[in-house]
VEXMIFI-272704 format. One record per residue (C-alpha): x, y, z; residue in one letter; residue number from 1. Coordinates in pm, whole numbers, plus 50000, padded with zeros to 5 digits. Layout:
[atom [X, Y, Z], a, NUM]
...
***
This chain:
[atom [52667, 45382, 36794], x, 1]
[atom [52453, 45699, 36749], x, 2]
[atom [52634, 45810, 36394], x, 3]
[atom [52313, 45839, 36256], x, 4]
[atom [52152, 46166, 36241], x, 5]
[atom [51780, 46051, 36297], x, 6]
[atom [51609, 45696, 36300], x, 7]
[atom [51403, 45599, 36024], x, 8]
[atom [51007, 45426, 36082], x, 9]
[atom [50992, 45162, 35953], x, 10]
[atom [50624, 45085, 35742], x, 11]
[atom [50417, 44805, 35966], x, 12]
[atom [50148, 44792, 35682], x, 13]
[atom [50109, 44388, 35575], x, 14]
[atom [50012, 44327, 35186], x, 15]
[atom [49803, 44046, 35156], x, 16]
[atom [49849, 43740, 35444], x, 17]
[atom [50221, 43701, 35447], x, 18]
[atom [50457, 43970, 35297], x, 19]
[atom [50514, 44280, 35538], x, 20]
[atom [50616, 44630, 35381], x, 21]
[atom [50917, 44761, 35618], x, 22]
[atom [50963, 45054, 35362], x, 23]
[atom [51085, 45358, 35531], x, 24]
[atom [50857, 45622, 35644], x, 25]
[atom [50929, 46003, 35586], x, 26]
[atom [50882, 46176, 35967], x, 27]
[atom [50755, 46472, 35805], x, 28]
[atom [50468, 46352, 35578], x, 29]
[atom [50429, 46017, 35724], x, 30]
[atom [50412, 45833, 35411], x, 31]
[atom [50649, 45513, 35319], x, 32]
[atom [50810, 45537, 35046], x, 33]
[atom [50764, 45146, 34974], x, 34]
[atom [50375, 45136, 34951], x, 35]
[atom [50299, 45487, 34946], x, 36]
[atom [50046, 45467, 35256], x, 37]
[atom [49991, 45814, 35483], x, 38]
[atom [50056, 45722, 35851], x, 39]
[atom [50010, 46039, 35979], x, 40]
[atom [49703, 46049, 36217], x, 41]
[atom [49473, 46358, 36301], x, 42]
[atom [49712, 46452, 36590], x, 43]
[atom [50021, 46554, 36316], x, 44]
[atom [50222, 46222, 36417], x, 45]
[atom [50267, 45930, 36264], x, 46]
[atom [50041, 45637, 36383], x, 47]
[atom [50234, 45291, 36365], x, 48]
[atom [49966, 45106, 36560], x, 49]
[atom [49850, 44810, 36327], x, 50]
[atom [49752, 44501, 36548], x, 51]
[atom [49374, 44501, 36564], x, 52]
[atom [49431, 44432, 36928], x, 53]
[atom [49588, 44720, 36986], x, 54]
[atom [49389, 44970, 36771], x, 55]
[atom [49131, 44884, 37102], x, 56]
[atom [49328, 45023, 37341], x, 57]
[atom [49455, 45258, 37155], x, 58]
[atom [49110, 45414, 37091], x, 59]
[atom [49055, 45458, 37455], x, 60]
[atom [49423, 45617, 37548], x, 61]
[atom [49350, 45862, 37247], x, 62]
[atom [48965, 45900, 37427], x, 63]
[atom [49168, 46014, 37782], x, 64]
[atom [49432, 46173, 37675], x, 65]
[atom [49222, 46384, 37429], x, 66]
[atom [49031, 46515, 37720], x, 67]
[atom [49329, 46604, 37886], x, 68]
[atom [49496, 46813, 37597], x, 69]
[atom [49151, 47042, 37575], x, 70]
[atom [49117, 47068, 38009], x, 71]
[atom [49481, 47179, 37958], x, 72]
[atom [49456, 47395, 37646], x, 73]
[atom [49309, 47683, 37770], x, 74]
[atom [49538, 47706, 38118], x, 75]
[atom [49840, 47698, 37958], x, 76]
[atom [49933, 48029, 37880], x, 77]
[atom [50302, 47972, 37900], x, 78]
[atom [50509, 47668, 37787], x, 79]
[atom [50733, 47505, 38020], x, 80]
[atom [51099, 47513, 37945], x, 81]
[atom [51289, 47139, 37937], x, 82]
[atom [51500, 47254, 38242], x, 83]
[atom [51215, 47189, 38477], x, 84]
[atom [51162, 46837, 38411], x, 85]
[atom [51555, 46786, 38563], x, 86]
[atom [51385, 46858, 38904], x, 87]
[atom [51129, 46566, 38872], x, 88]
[atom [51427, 46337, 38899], x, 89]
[atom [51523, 46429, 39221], x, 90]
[atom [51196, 46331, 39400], x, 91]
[atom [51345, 46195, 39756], x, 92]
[atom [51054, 45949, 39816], x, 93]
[atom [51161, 45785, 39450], x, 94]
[atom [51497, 45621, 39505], x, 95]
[atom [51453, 45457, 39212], x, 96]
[atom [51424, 45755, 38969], x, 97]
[atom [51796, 45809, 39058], x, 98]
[atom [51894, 45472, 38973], x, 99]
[atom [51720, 45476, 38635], x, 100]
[atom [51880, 45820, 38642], x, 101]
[atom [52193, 45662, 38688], x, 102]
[atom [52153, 45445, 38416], x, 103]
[atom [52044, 45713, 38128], x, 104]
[atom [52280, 45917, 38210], x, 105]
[atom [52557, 45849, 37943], x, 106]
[atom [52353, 45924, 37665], x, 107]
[atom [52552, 46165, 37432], x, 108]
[atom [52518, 46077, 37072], x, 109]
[atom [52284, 45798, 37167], x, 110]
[atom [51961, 45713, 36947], x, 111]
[atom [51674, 45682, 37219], x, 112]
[atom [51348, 45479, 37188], x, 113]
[atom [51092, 45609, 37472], x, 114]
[atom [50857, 45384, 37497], x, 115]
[atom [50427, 45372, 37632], x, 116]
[atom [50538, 45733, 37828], x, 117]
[atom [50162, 45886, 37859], x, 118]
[atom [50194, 46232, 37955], x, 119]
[atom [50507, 46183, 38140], x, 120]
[atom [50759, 46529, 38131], x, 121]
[atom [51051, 46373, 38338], x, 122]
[atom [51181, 46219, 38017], x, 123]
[atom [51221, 46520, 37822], x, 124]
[atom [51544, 46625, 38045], x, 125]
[atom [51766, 46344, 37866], x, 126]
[atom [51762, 46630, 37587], x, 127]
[atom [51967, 46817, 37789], x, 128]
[atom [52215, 46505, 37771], x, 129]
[atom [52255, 46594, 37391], x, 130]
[atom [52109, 46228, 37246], x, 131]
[atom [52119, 46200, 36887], x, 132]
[atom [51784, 46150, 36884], x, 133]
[atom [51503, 46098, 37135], x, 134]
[atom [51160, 45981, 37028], x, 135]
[atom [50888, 45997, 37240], x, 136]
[atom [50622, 45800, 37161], x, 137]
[atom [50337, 45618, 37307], x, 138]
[atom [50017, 45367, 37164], x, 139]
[atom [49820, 45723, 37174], x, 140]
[atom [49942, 46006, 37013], x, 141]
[atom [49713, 46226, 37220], x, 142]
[atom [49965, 46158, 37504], x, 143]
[atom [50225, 46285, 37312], x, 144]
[atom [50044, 46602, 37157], x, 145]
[atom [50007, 46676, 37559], x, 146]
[atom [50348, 46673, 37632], x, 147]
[atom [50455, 46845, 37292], x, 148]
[atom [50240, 47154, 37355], x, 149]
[atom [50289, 47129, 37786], x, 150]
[atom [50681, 47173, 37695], x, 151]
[atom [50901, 47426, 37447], x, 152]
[atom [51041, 47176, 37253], x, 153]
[atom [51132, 47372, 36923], x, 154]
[atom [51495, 47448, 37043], x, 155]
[atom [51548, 47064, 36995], x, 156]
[atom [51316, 47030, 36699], x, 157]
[atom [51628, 46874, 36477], x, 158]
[atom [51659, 46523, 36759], x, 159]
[atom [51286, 46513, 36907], x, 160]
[atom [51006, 46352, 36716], x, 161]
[atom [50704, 46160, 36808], x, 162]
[atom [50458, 45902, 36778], x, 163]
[atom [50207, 45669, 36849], x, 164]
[atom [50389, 45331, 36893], x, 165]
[atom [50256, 44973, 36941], x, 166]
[atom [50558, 44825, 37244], x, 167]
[atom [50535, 44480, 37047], x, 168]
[atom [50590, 44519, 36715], x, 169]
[atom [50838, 44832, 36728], x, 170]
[atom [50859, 45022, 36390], x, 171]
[atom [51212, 45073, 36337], x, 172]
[atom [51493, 44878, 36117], x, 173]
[atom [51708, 44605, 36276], x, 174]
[atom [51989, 44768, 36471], x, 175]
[atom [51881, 45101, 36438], x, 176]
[atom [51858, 45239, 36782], x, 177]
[atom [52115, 45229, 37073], x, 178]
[atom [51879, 45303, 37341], x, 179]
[atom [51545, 45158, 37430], x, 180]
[atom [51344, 45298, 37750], x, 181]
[atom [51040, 45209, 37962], x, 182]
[atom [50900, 45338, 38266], x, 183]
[atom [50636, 45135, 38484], x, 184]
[atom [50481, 45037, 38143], x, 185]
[atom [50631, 44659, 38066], x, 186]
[atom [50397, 44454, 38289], x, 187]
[atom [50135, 44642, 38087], x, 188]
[atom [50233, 44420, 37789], x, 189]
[atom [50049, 44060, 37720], x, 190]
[atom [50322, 43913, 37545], x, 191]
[atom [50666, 44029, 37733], x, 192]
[atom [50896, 43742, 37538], x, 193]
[atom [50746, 43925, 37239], x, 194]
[atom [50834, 44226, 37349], x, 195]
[atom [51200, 44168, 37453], x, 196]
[atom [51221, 43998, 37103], x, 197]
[atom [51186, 44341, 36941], x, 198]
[atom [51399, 44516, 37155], x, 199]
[atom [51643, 44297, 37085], x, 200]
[atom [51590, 44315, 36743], x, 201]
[atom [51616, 44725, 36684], x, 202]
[atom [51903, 44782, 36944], x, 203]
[atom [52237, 44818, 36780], x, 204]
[atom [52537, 44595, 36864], x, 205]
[atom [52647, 44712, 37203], x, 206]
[atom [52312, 44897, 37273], x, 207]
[atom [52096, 44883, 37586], x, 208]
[atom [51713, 44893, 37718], x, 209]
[atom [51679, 45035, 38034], x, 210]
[atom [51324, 44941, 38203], x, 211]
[atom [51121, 45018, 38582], x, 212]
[atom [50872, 44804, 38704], x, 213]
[atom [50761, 44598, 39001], x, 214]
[atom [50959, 44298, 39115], x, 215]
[atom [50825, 44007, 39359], x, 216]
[atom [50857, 44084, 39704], x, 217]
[atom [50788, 43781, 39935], x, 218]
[atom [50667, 44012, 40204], x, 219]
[atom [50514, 44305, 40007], x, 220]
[atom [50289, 44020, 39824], x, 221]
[atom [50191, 43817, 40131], x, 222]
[atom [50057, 44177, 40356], x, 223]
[atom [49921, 44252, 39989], x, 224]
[atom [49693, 43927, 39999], x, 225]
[atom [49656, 43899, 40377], x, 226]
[atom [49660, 44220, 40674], x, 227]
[atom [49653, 44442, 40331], x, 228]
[atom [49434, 44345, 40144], x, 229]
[atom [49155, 44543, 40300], x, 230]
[atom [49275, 44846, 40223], x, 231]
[atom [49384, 44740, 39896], x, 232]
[atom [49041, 44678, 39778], x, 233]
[atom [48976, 45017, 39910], x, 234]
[atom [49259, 45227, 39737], x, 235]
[atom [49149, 45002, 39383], x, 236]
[atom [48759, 45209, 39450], x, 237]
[atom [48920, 45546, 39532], x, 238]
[atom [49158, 45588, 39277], x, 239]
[atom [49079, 45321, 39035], x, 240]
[atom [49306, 45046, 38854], x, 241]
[atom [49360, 44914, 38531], x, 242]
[atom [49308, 44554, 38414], x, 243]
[atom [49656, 44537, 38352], x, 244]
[atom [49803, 44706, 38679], x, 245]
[atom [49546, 44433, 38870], x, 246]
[atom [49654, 44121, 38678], x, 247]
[atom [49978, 44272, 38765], x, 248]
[atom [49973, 44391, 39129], x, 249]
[atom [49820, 44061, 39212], x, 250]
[atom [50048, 43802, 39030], x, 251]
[atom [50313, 43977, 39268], x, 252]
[atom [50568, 44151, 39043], x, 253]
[atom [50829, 44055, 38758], x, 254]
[atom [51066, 43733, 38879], x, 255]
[atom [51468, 43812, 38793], x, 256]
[atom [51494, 43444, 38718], x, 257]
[atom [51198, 43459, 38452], x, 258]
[atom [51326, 43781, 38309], x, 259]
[atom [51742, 43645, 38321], x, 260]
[atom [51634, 43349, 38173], x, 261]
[atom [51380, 43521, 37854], x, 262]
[atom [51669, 43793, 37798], x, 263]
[atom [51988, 43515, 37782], x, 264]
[atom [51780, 43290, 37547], x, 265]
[atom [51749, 43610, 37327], x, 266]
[atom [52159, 43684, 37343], x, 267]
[atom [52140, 43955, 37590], x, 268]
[atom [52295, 44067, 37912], x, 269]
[atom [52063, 44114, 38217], x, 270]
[atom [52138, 44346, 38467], x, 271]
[atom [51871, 44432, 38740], x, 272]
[atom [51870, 44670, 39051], x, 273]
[atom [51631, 44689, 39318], x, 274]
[atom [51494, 44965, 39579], x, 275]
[atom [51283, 45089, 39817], x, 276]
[atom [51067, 44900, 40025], x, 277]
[atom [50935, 45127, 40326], x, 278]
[atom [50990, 45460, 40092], x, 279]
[atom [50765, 45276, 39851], x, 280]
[atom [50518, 45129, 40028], x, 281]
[atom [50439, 45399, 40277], x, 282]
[atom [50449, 45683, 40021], x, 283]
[atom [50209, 45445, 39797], x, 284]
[atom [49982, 45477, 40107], x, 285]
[atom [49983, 45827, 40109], x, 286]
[atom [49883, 45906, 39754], x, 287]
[atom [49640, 45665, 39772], x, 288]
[atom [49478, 45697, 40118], x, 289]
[atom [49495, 45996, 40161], x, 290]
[atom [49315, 46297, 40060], x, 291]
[atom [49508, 46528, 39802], x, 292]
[atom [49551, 46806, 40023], x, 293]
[atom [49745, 46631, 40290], x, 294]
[atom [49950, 46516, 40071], x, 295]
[atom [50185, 46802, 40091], x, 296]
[atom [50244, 46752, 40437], x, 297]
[atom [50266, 46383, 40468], x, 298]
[atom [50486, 46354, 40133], x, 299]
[atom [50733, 46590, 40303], x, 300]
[atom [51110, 46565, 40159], x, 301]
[atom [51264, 46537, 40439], x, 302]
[atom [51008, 46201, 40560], x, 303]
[atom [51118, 46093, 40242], x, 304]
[atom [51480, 46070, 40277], x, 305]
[atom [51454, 45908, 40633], x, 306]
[atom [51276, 45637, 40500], x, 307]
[atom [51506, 45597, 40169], x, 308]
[atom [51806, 45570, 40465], x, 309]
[atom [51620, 45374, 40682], x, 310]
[atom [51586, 45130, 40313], x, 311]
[atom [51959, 45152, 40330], x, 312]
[atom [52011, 45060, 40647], x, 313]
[atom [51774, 44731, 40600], x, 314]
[atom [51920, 44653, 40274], x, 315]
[atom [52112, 44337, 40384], x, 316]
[atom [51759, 44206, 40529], x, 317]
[atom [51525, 44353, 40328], x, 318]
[atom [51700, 44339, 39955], x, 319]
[atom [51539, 44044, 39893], x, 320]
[atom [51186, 44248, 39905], x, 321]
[atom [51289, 44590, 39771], x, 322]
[atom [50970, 44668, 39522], x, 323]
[atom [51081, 44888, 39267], x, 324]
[atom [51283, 44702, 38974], x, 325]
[atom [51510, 44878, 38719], x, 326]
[atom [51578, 44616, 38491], x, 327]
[atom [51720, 44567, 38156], x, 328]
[atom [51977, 44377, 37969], x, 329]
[atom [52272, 44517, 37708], x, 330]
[atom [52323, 44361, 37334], x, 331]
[atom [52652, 44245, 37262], x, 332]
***
């Protein structure tokens, strides 16, 4: 794995009803060399989005994120250096950013797929893991002009690139990547068997995918739709939801039967790992509840790590209902 210098796009363009392109796309001018189309959008990346159903959504990501590149333009007189985002890995209320952590971090000479990451910076300190190469990509590129001009990313200019990226029909060759990542933005996907079917499909023999989301908690669900459900309604107002975090939030969580059972039929390897349940659901109170301000105080470190020991403590009576899901499975 990872003896390729850089991955190559692959072309999603269709001709006619039946026939797809999959001609390889130069990084640098975005066209394919197959059918000659330009893929590069008015951001300076290339835009693989081609599912009408996506181009929706995509319009409106490029709409927010947009907004937040000009609010952010004219702040930013300095750029931040890729060492800082190693310190938003060690957040003690987020037990399971170490275990993801954990997971990444033997990821020297790897090829790395990062996928639907927003305006996310944590991400950007697996360069300092020396990947082969690390894409960053997202179904806006707007997101990813954010992070590109928030961060000094020219010392790694030869193993960074990115793009806007539709989850479910990945552009890349078959067995072209080794690593395929994706924080808290599976359950946003309407087709997951789909979507494990293409990460299945670019991973190289022996590569991984390496995943966070929300798993069913018995308990979490039930004060959720009962004693909860109140101030649920409540946060949703305040802070606002998504469709797709609702449909999600409310069906409970991902099932590690469902997910075992999609990945072996595929040919992989599951693996899962749970954490956090009174970490989680009391500093998910906070941010929500609570007014900004306080949440310096409240959010303290040092609560933090009393409630990620207390979670340790518990574990062999609360395991069963830990929230927060790294998930993933390995290709043989």
């Amino acid at each position: 794995m990872g003896t390729q210098s850089f991955v190559e796009l692959r072309c999603p363009n269709r001709h006619g009803m039946i026939e797809n392109c999959h001609g390889t796309i130069e990084w640098s001018s975005g066209i394919c060399r197959k059918c000659g189309t330009q893929h590069l959008d008015e951001n300076g990346y290339p835009n693989l989005v081609n599912r009408a159903e996506a181009k929706a959504e995509k319009a409106f990501y490029d709409h927010h994120y947009q907004n937040t590149f000009e609010r952010g333009s004219h702040t930013s007189f300095h750029k931040k250096q890729v060492e800082q985002a190693l310190a938003l890995w060690n957040d003690p209320w987020k037990q399971h950013d170490q275990v993801i952590w954990r997971n990444m971090c033997d990821i020297a000479n790897k090829r790395i797929l990062l996928l639907g990451n927003g305006e996310s910076d944590k991400e950007l300190a697996f360069l300092k893991l020396n990947p082969a190469a690390l894409i960053y990509s997202d179904l806006s590129s707007a997101a990813v002009k954010v992070i590109f001009e928030r961060y000094e990313i020219l010392p790694y200019g030869e193993i960074v690139r990115g793009a806007a990226i539709d989850a479910v029909s990945l552009p890349f060759h078959d067995g072209s990547l080794d690593i395929v990542y994706g924080y808290a933005m599976v359950h946003h996907l309407p087709n997951v068997r789909l979507f494990l079917t293409e990460v299945y499909r670019v991973l190289a023999p022996g590569g991984k995918c390496v995943f966070l989301d929300d798993a069913f908690a018995p308990v979490w669900q039930y004060a959720k739709l009962t004693i909860l459900r109140s101030l649920m309604r409540y946060s949703h107002r305040k802070t606002g939801i998504s469709p797709e975090d609702l449909r999600f939030s409310m069906s409970g969580g991902f099932r590690q039967s469902e997910l075992a059972n999609t990945i072996e039929s595929l040919g992989g390897e599951p693996w899962f790992e749970r954490s956090s349940f009174l970490a989680y659901i009391v500093g998910r109170g906070i941010e929500k509840l609570l007014p900004a301000h306080l949440h310096r105080v409240f959010l303290a470190p040092g609560i933090g790590r009393c409630l990620n020991a207390l979670d340790h403590f518990l574990a062999p009576l609360l395991r069963a209902n830990f929230i927060r899901l790294a998930w993933g499975f390995a290709k043989p």
